[in-house]
Rosetta silent file (secondary structure, phi, psi, omega in degrees, C-alpha in Angstrom):
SEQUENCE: XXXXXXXXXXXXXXXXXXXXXXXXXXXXXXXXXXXXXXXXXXXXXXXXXXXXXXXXXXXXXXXXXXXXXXXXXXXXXX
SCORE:     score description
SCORE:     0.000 S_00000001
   1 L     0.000  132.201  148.762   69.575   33.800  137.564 S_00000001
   2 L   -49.572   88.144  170.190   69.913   36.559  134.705 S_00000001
   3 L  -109.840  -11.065  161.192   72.069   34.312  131.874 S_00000001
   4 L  -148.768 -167.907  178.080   70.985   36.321  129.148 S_00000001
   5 H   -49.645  -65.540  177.722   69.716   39.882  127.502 S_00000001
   6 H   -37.998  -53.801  179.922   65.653   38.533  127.467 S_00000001
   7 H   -88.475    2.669  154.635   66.086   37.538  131.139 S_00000001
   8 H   -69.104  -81.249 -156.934   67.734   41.150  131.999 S_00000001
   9 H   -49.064  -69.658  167.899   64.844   42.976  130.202 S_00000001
  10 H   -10.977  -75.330  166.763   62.385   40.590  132.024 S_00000001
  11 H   -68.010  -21.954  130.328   63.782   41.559  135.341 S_00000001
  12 H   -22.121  -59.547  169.910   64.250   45.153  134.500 S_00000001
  13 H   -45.220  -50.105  156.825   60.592   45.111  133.695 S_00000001
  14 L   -26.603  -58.008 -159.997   59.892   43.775  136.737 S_00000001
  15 H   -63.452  -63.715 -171.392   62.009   46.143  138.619 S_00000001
  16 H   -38.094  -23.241 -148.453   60.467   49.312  137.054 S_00000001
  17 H  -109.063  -51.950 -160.101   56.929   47.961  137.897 S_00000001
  18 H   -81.244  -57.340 -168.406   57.530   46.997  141.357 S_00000001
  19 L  -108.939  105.337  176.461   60.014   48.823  143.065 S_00000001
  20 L  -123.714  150.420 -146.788   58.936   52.158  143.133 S_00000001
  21 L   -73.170  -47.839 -176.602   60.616   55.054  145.688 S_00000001
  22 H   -38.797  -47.993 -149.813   56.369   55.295  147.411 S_00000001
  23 H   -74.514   20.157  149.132   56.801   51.455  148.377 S_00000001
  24 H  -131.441    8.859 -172.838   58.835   51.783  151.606 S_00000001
  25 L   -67.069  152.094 -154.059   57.953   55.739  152.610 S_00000001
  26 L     9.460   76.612  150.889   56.818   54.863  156.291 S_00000001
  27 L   -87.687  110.888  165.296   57.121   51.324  155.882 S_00000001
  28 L   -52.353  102.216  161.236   57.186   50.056  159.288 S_00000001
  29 L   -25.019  -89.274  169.229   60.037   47.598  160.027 S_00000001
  30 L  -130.942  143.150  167.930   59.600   46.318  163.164 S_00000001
  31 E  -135.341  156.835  179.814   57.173   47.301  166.350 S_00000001
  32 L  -105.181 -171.330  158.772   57.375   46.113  169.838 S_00000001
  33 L   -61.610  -20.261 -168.450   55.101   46.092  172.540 S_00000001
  34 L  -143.197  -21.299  167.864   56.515   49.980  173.404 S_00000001
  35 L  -137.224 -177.409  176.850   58.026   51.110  170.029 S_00000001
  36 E  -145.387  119.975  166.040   57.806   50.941  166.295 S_00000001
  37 L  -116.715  140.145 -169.566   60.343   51.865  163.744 S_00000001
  38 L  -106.165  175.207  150.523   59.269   53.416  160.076 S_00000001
  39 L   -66.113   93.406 -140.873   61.172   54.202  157.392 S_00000001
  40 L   -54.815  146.880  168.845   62.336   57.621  156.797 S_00000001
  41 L   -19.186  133.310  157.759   60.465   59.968  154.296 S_00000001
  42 L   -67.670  -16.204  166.455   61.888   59.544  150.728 S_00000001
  43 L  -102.054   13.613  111.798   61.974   63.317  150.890 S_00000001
  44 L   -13.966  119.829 -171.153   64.374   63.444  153.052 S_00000001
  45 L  -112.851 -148.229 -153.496   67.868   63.799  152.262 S_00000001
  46 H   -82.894  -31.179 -164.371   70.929   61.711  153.544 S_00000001
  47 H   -71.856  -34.277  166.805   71.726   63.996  156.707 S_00000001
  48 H   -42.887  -60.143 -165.023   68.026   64.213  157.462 S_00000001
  49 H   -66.876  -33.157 -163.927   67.607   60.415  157.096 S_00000001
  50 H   -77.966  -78.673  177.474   70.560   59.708  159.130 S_00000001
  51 H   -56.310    1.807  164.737   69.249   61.778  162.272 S_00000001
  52 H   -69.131  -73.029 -156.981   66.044   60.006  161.745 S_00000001
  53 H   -53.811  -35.285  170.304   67.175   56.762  162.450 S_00000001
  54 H   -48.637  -48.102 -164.903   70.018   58.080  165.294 S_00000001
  55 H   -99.642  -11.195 -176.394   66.694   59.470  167.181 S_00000001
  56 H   -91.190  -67.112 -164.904   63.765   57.200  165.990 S_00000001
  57 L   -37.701  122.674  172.343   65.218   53.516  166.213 S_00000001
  58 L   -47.785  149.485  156.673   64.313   51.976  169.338 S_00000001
  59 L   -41.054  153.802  175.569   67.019   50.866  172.104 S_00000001
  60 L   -38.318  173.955  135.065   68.729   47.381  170.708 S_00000001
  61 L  -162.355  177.055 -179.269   66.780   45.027  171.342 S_00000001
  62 L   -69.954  -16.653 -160.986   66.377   40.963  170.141 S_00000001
  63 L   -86.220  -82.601  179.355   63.091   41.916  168.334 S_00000001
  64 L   -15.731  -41.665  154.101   65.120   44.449  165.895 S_00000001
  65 L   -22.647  -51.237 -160.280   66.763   41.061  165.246 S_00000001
  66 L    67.736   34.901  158.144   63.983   39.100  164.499 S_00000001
  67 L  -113.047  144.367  174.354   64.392   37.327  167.766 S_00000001
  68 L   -53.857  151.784 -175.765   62.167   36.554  170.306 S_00000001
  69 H   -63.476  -57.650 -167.255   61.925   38.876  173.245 S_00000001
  70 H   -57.274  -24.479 -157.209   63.299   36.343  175.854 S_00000001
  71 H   -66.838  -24.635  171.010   66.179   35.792  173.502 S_00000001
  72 H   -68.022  -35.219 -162.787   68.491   38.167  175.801 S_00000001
  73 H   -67.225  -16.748  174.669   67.971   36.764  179.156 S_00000001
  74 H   -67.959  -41.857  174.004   70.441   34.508  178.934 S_00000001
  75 H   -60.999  -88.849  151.717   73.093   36.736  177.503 S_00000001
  76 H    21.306  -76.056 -147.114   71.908   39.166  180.666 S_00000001
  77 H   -77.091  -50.960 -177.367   72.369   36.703  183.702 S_00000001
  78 L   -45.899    0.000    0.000   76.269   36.041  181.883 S_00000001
């Protein structure tokens, strides 16, 4: 928790150090067995990024989830 000015400028330091715009340009998310989804270019702008994801992101699936692949069949047979 941030409770005062010393431990904003702390985490602020942090931030500035850390989270830089490079650290998620193709970061892969998740990959399957048959796809992979990255992270769109940071040079990209919103309409760009937005038809990335509409045409890159894999069909649904449980793995996008962070569920096991098997995690569907049940839902399936119902």
């Amino acid at each position: 928790h941030v409770t005062d000015a010393f431990d904003r400028r702390l985490v602020m330091a942090y931030l500035e150090e850390y989270l830089k715009p490079d650290l998620l340009d193709g970061f892969v998310i998740f990959a399957t067995p048959t796809s992979s989804f990255s992270t769109p270019s940071n040079s990209f702008n919103n309409k760009q990024a937005a038809e990335y994801v509409q045409e890159a992101f894999p069909q649904e699936s449980p793995i996008a989830y962070g569920l096991h692949p098997n995690a569907e069949i049940n839902f399936r047979k119902s």
